[in-house]
N, C-alpha and C positions, 0 to 999 in steps of 0.2 A: 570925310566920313560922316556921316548922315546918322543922327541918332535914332536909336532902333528902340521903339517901345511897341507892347504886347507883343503875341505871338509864343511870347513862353513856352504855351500850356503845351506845344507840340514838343516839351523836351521833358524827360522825366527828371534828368540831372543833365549840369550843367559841369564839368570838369573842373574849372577855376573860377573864382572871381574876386576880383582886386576893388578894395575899398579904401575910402577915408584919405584918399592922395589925389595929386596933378595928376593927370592921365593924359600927356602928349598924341595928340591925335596923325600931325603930321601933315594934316589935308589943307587944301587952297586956302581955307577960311581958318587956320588956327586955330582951331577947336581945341578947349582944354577942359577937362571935364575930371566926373570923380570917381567915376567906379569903370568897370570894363568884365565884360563877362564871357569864357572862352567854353568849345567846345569842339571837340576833335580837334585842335588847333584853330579852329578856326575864330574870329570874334566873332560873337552873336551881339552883344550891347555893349553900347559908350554912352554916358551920362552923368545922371546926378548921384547921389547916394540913392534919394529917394525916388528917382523913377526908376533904378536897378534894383530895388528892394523882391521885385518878387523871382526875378533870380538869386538873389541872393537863397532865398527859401530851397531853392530845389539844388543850389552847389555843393557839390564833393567838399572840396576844399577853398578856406576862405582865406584872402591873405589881406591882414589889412598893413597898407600903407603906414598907416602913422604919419600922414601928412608925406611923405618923401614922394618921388615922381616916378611915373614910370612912363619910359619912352620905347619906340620902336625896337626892334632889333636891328643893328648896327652892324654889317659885316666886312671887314674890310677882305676885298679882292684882290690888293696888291699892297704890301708892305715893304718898308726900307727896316727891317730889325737889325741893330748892332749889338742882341746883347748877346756874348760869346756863349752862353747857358745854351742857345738855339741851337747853334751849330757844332759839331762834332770837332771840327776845327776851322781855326782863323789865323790868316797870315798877314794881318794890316801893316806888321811894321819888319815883314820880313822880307829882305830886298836881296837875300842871295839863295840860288834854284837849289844847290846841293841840302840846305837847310830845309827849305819847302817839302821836297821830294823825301827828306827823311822824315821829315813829320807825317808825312800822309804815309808812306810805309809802315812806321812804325802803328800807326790808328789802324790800318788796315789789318796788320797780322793781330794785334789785341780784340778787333771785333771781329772776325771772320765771318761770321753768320749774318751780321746786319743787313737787311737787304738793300736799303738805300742810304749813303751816305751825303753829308751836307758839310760842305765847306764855304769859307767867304774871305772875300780881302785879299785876292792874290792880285797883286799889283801888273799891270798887261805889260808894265816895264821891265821887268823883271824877268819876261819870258823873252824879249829883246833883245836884252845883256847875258840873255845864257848861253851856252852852245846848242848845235841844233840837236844832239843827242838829250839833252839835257830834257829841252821842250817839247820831244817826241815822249820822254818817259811821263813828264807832267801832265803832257795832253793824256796817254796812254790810259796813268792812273784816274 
């Protein structure tokens, strides 16, 4: 990212601007800088404190760092989560299908209206060692 000075004067306000911190750039060159100035979403400036200073005059809201960092947005596309909080239910350490199938019955008539349900942990052993009625109801639900 390429530091942006002047050109301000084409914004009457500027949405946010973050001051007084690291400002993690991200770009080929490592750029770390102190301020960062946004608008519509978009960043308009990355720099100093003092070459942000004249947006700083025309921003909504000003957040200052106090020295702490601020980095990219970081979004993970694919997670491994095991904390059972997530899921509706979890069967990690249950290894017999009559068990499984009543748990997820019983969640199913307690929520009826939920529209999508989340489960984790069913062991693919376990749908082996069951009968095939069994695995047809499990797969069913």
């Amino acid at each position: 990212m390429q530091r942006r000075q002047g050109g301000y004067g084409r914004y009457k306000k500027v949405d946010l601007y973050f001051e007084n911190g690291t400002v993690y750039t991200a770009n080929n060159e490592n750029t770390v800088a102190q301020c960062l100035a946004v608008k519509d979403g978009k960043i308009l400036f990355v720099g100093s404190n003092d070459e942000g200073a004249s947006y700083r005059k025309i921003a909504k809201e000003i957040i200052d760092l106090k020295g702490g960092m601020l980095l990219p947005g970081f979004i993970d596309g694919h997670i491994h989560t095991i904390t059972p909080a997530f899921f509706d239910f979890t069967h990690f350490t249950d290894t017999n299908a009559d068990l499984i199938l009543q748990s997820i019955t019983q969640y199913l008539a307690a929520h009826p209206h939920q529209e999508v349900y989340y489960g984790y942990g069913l062991s693919i052993l376990v749908l082996f060692f069951c009968s095939t009625s069994q695995t047809e109801l499990i797969i069913k639900e």
